[in-house]
Each structure stands twice: as C-alpha cells, then as structure tokens.
C-alpha positions as CSV (number, residue, x, y, z in Angstrom):
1,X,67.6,107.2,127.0
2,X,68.8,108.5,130.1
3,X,65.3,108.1,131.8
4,X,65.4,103.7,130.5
5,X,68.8,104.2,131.6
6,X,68.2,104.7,134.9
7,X,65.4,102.6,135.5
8,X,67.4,100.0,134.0
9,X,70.8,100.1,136.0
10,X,68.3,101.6,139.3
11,X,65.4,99.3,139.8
12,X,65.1,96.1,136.8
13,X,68.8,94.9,137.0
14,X,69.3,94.5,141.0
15,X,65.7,93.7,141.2
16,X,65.7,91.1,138.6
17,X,69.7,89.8,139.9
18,X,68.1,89.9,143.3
19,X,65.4,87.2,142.0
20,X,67.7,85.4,140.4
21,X,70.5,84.9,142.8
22,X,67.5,83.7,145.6
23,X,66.6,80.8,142.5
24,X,70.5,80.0,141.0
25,X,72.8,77.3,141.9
26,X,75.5,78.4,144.0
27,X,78.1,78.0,141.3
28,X,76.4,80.2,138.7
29,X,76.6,83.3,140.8
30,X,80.1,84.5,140.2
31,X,80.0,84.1,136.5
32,X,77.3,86.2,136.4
33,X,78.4,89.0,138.5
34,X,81.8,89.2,136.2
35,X,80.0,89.3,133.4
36,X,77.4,92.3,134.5
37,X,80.0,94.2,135.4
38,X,82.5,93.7,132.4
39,X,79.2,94.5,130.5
40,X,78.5,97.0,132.5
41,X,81.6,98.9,132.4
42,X,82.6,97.9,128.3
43,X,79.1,100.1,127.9
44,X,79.7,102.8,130.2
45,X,82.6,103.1,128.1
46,X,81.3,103.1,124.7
47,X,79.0,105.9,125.7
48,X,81.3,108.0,127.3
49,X,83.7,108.0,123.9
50,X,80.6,107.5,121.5
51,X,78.7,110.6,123.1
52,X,81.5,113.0,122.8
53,X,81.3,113.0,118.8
54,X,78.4,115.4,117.9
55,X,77.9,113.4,114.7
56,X,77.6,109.9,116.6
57,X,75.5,110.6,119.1
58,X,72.1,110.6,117.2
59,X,73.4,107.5,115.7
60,X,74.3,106.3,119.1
61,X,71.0,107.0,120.3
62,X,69.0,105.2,117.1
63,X,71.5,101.9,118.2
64,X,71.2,102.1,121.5
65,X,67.2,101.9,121.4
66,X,66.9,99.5,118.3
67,X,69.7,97.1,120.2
68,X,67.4,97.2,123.5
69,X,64.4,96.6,121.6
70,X,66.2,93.5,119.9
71,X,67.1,92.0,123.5
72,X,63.9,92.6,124.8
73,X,62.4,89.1,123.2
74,X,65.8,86.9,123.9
75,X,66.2,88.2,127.5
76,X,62.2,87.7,127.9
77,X,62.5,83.8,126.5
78,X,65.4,83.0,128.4
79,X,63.8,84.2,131.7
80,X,61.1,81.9,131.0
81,X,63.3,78.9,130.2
82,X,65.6,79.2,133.3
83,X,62.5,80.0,135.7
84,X,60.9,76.5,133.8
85,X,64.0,74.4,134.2
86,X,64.8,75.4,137.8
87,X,60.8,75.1,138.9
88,X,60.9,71.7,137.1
89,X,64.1,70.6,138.7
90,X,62.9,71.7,142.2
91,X,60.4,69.4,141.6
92,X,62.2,66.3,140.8
C-alpha cells in the first residue's frame, strides 16, 4: 500500500492534473484543486486515526485496496468521456 501510495500521490496524480489542467476550461480548474486537496487531506486523515488501531488496520488495508480497485473502471471511463467531449468540442 505504501509503495501504490506513493506512486499515486508522486507521479499519476500531478501527472495526470498536469494533463488535464493543459485540456480544461479555465473555470473548472479551481473546483478541482479544492476538491483534491479536501480529498486529499479527509484521507490522510482517516489513515492516520484508522492505522493506529491494531485491529483495523488489516481491515483498513483489505478497503483501501478493494475501494481502489472499485475506482479504477469509473475513473478510467470518465477520462475517456472528458478527453472525447473536449477533442470533440475543439473540433466544432
């Protein structure tokens, strides 16, 4: 977890927000940056209390990787949907 961890948070995230932000309306920029980082830091948090219970932690863990798994296919279709609709409305 930590590994996916920091490959997430170090190289996907800014790499992906990076693409993004170069394809976005102006306008949709700051809403996105709020959410992140209330995301961001509502998670940090969780883990932080979450880990310090020995019980929870294995628990944590078993979430934490089927919850990614389960985003993997929304976050995967709606990349594809924005990328079409902004290619298609460059093109109009």
């Amino acid at each position: 977890l930590l590994s996916f961890s920091l490959y997430f948070c170090l190289l996907h995230a800014p790499r992906q927000s990076a693409d993004l932000n170069k394809q976005l309306p102006q306008w949709w920029r700051k809403p996105i940056v709020v959410a992140a980082l209330a995301t961001s830091w509502a998670t940090a948090g969780a883990w932080f209390y979450f880990s310090s219970l020995p019980i929870v932690s294995e628990r944590l863990a078993l979430i934490l990787i089927v919850g990614m798994a389960s985003l993997t296919v929304p976050h995967m279709l709606l990349d594809a949907i924005l990328l079409h609709r902004l290619s298609r409305a460059k093109h109009t």
